[in-house]
N, CA, C and O atoms as a GROMACS GRO file, in nm:
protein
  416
    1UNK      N    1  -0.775   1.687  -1.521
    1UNK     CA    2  -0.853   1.727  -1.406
    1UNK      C    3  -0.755   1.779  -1.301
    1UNK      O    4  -0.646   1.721  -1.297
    2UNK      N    5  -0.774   1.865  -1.226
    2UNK     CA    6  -0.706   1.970  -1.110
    2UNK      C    7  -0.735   1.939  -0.998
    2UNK      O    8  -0.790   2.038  -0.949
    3UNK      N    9  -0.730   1.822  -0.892
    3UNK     CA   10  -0.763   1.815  -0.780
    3UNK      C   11  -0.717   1.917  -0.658
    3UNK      O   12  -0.597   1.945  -0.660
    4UNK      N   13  -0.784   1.967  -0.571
    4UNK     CA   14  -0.765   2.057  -0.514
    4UNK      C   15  -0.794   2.020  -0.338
    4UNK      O   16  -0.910   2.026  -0.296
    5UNK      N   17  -0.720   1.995  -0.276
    5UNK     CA   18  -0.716   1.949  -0.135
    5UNK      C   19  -0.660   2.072  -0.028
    5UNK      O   20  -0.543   2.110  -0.027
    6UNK      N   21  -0.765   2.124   0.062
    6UNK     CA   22  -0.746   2.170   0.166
    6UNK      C   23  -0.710   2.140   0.347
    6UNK      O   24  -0.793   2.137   0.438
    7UNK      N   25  -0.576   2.122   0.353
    7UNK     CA   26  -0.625   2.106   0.524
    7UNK      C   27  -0.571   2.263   0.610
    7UNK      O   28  -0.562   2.377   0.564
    8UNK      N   29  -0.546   2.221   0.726
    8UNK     CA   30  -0.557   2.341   0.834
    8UNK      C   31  -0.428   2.411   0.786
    8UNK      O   32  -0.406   2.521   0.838
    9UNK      N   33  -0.352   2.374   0.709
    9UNK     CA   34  -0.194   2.447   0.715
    9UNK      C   35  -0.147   2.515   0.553
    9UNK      O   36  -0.110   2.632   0.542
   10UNK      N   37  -0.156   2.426   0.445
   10UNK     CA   38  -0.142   2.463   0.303
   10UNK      C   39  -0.246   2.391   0.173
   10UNK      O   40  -0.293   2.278   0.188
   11UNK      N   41  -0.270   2.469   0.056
   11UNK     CA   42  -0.341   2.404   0.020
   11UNK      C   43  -0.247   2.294  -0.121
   11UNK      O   44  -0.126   2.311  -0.132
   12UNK      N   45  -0.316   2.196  -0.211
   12UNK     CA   46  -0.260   2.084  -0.243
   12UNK      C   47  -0.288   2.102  -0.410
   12UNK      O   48  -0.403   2.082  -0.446
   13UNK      N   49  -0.240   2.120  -0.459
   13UNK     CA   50  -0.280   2.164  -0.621
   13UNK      C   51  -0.238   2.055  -0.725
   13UNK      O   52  -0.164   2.102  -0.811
   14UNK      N   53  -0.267   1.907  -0.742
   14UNK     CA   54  -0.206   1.866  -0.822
   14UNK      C   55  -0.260   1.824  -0.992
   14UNK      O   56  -0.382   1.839  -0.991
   15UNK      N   57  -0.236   1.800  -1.068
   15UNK     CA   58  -0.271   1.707  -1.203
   15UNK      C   59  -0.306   1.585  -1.234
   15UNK      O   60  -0.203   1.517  -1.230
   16UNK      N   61  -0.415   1.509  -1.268
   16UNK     CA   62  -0.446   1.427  -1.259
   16UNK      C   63  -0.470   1.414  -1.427
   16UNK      O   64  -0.532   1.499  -1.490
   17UNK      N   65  -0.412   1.300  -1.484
   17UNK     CA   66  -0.429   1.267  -1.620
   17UNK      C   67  -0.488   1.141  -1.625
   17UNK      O   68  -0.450   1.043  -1.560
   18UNK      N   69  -0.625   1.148  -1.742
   18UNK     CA   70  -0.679   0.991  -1.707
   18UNK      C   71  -0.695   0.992  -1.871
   18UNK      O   72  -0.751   1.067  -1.951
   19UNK      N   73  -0.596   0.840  -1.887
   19UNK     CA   74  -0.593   0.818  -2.084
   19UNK      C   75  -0.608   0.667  -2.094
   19UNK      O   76  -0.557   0.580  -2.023
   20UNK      N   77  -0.674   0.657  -2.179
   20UNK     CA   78  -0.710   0.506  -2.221
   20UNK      C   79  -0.605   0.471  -2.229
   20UNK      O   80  -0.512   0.546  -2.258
   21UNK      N   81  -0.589   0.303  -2.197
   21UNK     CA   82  -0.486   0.213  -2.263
   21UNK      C   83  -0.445   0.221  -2.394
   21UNK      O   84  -0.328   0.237  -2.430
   22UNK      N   85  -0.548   0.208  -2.472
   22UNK     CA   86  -0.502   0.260  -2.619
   22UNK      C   87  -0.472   0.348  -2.641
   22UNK      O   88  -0.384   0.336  -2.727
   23UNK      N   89  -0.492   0.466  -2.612
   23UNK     CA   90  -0.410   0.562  -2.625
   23UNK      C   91  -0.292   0.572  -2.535
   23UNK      O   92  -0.210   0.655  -2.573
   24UNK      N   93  -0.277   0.536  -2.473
   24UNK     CA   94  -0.134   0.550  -2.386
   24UNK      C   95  -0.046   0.457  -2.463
   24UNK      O   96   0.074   0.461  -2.438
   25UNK      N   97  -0.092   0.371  -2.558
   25UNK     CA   98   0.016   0.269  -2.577
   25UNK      C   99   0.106   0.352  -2.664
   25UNK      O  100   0.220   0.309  -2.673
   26UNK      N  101   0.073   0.480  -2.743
   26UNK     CA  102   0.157   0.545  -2.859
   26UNK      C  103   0.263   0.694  -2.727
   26UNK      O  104   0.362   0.766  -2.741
   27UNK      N  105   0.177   0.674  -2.635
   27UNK     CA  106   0.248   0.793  -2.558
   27UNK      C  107   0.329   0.740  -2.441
   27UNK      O  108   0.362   0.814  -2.348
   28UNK      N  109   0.350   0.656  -2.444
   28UNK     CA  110   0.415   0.556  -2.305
   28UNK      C  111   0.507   0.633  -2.257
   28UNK      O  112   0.484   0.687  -2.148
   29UNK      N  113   0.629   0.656  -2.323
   29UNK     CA  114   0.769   0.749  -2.304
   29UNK      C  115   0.684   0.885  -2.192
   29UNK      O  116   0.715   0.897  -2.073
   30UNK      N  117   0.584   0.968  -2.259
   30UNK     CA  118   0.595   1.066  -2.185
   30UNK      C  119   0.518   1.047  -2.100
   30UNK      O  120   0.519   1.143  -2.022
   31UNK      N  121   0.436   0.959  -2.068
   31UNK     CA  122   0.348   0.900  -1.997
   31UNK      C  123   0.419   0.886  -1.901
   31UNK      O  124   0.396   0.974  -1.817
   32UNK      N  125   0.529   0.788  -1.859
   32UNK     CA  126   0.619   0.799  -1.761
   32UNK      C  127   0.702   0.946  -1.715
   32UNK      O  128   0.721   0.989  -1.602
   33UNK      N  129   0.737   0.997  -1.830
   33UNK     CA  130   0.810   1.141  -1.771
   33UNK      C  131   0.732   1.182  -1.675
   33UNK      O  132   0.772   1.198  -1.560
   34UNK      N  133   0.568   1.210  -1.725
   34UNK     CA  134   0.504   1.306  -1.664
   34UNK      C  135   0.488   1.283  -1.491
   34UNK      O  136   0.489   1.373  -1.406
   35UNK      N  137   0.474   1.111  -1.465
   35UNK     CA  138   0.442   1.041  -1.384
   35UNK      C  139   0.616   1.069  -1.284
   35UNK      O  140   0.608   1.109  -1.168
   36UNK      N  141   0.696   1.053  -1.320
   36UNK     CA  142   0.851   1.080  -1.261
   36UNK      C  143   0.848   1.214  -1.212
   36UNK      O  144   0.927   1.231  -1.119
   37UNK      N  145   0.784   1.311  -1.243
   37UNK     CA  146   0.777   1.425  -1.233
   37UNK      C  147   0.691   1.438  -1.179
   37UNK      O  148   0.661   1.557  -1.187
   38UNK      N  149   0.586   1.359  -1.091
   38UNK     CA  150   0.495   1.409  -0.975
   38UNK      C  151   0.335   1.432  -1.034
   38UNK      O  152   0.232   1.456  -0.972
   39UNK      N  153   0.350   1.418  -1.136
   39UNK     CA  154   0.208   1.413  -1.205
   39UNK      C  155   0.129   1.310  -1.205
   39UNK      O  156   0.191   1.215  -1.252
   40UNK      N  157  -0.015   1.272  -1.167
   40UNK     CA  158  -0.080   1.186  -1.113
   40UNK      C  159  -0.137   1.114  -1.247
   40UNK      O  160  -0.239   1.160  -1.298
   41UNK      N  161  -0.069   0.996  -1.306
   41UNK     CA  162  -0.166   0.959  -1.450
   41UNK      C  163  -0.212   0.825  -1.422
   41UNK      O  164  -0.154   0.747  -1.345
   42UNK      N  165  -0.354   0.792  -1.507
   42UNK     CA  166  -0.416   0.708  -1.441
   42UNK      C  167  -0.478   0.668  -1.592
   42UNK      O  168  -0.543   0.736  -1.671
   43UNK      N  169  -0.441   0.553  -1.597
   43UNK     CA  170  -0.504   0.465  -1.762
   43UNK      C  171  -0.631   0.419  -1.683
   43UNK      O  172  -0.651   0.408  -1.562
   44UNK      N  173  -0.726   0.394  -1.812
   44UNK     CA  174  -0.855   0.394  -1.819
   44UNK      C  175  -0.910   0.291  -1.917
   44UNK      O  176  -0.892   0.307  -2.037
   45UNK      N  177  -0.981   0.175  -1.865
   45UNK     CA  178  -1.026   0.055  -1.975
   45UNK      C  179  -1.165   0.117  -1.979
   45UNK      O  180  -1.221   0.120  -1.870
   46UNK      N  181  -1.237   0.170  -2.089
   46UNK     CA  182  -1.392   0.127  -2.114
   46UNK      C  183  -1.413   0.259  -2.030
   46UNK      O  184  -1.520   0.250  -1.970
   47UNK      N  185  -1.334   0.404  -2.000
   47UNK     CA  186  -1.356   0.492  -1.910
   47UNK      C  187  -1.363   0.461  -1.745
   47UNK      O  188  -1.444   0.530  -1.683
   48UNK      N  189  -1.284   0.361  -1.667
   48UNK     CA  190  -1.298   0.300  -1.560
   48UNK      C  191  -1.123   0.303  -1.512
   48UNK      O  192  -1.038   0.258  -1.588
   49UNK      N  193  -1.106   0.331  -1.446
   49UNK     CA  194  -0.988   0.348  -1.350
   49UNK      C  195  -0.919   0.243  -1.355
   49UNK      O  196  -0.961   0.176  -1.260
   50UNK      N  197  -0.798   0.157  -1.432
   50UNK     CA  198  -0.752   0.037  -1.357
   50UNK      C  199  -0.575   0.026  -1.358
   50UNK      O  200  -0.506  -0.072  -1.329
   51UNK      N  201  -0.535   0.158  -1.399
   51UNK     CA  202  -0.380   0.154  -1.350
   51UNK      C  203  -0.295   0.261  -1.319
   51UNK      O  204  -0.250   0.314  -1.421
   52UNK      N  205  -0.253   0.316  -1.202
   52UNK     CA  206  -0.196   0.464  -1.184
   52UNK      C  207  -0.060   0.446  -1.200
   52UNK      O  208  -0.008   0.360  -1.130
   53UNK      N  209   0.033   0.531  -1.306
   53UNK     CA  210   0.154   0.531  -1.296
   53UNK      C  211   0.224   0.618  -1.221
   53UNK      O  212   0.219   0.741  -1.230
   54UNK      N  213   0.308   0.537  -1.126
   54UNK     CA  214   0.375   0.619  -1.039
   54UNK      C  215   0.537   0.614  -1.007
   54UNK      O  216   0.580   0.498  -1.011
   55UNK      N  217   0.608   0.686  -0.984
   55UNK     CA  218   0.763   0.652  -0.994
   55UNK      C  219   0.804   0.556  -0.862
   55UNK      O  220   0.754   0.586  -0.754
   56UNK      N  221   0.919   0.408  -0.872
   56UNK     CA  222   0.922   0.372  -0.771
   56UNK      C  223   1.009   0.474  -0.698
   56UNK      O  224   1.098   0.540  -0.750
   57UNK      N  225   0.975   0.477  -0.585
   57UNK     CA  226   1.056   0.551  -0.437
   57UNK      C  227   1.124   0.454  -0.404
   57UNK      O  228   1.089   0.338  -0.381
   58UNK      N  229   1.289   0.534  -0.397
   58UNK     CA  230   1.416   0.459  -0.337
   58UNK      C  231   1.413   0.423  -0.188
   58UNK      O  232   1.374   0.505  -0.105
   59UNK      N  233   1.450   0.315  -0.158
   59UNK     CA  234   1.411   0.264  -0.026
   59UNK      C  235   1.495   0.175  -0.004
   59UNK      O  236   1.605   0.163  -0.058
   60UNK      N  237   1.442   0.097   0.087
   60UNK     CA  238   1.542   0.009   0.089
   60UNK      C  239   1.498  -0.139   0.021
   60UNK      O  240   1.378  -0.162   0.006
   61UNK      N  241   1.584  -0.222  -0.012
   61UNK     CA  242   1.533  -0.309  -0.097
   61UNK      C  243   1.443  -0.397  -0.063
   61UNK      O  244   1.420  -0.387   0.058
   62UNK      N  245   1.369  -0.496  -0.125
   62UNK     CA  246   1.281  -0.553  -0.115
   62UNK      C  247   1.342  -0.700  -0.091
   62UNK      O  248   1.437  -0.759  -0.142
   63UNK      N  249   1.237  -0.742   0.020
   63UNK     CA  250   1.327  -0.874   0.086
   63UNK      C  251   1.288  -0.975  -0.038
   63UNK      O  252   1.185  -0.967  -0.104
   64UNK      N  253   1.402  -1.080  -0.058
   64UNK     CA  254   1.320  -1.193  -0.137
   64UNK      C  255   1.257  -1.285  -0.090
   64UNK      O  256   1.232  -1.296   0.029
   65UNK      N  257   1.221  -1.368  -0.184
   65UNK     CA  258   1.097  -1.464  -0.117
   65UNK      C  259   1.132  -1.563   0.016
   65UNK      O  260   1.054  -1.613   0.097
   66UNK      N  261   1.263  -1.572   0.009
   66UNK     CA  262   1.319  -1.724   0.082
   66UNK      C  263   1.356  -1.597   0.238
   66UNK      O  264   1.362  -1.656   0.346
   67UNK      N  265   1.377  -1.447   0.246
   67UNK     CA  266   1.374  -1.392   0.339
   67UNK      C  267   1.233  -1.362   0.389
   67UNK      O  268   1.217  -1.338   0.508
   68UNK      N  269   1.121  -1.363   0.297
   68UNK     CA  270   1.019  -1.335   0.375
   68UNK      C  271   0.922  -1.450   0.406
   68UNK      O  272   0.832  -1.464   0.489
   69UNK      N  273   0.978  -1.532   0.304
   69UNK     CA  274   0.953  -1.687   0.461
   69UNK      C  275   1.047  -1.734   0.616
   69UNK      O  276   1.008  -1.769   0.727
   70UNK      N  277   1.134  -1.723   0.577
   70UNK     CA  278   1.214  -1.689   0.699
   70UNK      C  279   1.183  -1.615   0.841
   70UNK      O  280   1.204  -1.642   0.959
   71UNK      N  281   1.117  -1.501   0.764
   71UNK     CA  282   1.058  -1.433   0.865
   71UNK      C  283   0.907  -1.468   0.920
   71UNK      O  284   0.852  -1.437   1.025
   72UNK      N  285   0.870  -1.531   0.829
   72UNK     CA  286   0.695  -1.558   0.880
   72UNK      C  287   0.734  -1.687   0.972
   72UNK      O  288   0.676  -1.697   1.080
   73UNK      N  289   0.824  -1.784   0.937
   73UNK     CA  290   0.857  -1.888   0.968
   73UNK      C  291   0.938  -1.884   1.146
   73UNK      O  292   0.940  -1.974   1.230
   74UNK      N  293   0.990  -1.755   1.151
   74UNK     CA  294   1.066  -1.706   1.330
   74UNK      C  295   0.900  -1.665   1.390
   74UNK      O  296   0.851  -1.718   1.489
   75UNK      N  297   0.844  -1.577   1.320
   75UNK     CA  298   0.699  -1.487   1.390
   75UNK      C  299   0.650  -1.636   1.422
   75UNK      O  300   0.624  -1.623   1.541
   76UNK      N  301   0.615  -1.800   1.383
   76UNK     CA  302   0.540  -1.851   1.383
   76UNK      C  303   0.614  -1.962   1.522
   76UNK      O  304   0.564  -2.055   1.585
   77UNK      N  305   0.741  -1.902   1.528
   77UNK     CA  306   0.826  -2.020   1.592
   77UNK      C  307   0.816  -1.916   1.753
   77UNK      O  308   0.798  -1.982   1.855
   78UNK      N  309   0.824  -1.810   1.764
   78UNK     CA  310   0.791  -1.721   1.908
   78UNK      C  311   0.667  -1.726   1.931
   78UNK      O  312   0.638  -1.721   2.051
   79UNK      N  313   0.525  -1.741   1.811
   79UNK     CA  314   0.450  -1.759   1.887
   79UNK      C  315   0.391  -1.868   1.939
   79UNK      O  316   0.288  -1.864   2.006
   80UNK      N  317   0.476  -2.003   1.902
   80UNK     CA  318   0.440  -2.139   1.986
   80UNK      C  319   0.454  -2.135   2.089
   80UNK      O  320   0.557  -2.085   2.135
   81UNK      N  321   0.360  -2.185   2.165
   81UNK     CA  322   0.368  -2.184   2.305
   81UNK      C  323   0.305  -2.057   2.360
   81UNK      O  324   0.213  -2.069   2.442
   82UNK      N  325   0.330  -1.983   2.337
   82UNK     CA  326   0.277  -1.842   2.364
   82UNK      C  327   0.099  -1.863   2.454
   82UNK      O  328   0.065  -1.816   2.563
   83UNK      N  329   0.013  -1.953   2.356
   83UNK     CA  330  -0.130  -1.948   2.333
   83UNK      C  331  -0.190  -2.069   2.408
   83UNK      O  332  -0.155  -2.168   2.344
   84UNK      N  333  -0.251  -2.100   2.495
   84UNK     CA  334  -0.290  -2.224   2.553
   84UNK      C  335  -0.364  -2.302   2.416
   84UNK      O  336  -0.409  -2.238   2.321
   85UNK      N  337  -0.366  -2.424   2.425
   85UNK     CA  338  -0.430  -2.500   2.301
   85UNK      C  339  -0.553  -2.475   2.280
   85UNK      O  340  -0.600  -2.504   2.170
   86UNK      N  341  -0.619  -2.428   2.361
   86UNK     CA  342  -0.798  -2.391   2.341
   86UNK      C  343  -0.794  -2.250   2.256
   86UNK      O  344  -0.894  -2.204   2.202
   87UNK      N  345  -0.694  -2.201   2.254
   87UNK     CA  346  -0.707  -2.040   2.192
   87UNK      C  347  -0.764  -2.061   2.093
   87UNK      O  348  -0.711  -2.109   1.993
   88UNK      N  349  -0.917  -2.020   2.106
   88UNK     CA  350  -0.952  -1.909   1.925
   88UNK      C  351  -0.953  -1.762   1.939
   88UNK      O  352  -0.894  -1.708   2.034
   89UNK      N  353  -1.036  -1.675   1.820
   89UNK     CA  354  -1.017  -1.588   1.801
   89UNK      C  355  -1.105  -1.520   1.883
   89UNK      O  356  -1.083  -1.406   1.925
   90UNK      N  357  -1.220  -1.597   1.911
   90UNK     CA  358  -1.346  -1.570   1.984
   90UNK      C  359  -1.276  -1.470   2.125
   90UNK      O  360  -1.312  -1.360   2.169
   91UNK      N  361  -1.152  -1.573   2.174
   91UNK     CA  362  -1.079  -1.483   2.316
   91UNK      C  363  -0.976  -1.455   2.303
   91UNK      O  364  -0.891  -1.457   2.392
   92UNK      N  365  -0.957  -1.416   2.172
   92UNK     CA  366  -0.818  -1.362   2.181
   92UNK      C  367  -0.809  -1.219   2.254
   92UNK      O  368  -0.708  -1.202   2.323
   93UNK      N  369  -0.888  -1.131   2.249
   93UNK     CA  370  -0.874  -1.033   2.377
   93UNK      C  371  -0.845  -1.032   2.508
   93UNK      O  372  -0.775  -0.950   2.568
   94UNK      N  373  -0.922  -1.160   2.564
   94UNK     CA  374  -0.829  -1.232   2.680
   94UNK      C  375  -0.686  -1.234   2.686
   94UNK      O  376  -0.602  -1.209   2.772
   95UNK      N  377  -0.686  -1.270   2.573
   95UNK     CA  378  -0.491  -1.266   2.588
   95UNK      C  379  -0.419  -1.122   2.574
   95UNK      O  380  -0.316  -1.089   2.634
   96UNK      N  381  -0.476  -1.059   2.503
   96UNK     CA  382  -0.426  -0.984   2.401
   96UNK      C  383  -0.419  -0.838   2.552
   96UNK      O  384  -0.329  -0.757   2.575
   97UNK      N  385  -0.521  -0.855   2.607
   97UNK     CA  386  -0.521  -0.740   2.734
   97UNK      C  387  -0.534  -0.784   2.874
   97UNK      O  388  -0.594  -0.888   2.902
   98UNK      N  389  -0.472  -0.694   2.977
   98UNK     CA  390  -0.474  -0.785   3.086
   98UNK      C  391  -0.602  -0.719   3.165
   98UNK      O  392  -0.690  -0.662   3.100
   99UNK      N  393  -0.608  -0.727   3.293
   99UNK     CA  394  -0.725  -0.732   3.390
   99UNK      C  395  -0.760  -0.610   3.360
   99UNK      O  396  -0.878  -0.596   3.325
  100UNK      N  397  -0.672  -0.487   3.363
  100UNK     CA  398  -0.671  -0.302   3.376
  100UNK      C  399  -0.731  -0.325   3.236
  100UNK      O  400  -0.846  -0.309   3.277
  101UNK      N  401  -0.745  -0.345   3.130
  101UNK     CA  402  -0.820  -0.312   2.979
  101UNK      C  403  -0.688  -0.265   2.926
  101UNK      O  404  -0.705  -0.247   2.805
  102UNK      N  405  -0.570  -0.238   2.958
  102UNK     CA  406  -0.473  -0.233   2.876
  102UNK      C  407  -0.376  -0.357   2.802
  102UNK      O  408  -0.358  -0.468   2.851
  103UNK      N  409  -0.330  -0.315   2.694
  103UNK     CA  410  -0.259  -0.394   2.623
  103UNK      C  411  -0.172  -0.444   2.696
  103UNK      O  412  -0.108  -0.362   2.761
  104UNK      N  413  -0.142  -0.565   2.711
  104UNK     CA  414  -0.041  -0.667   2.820
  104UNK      C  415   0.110  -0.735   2.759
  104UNK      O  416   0.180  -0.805   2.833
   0.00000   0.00000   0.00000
């Protein structure tokens, strides 16, 4: 299938491949090429959408687990105190903006 996307500046022409699991299991190798190469492929259980292969994008690395508790664990330690003890969610806009309706 040829999806075709227009906005105000260029238009978007890409490939969209949709193959059963079973059949992808004998084509895997090029299954990935095609997918490394910008081609949109998308396995299919029972004719139903449930996995798009896509190349990972180089970035920067992915924190591990004991860093991304670390971090939930500082976010949770700045916002003690922050919140009077009655805070629910009901007023958290109260807090969240001051008298003017802007963000505070």
């Amino acid at each position: 299938m040829t999806v075709v996307e227009l906005d105000q500046y260029m238009v978007h022409i890409w490939s969209v491949t949709h193959i059963s699991v079973s059949d992808a299991k004998a084509q895997l190798t090029d299954l990935v090429r095609r997918a490394e190469a910008g081609e949109d492929v998308v396995l299919t259980r029972h004719g139903k959408e449930v996995v798009r292969l896509e190349p990972v994008r180089p970035g920067r690395p992915s924190k591990t687990r004991e860093e991304k508790l670390r971090a939930i664990r500082e976010i949770q330690e700045a916002a003690r105190g922050k919140f009077p003890a009655d805070f629910d969610s009901a007023r958290a806009a109260d807090f969240l903006y001051g008298d003017d309706s802007l963000p505070g």
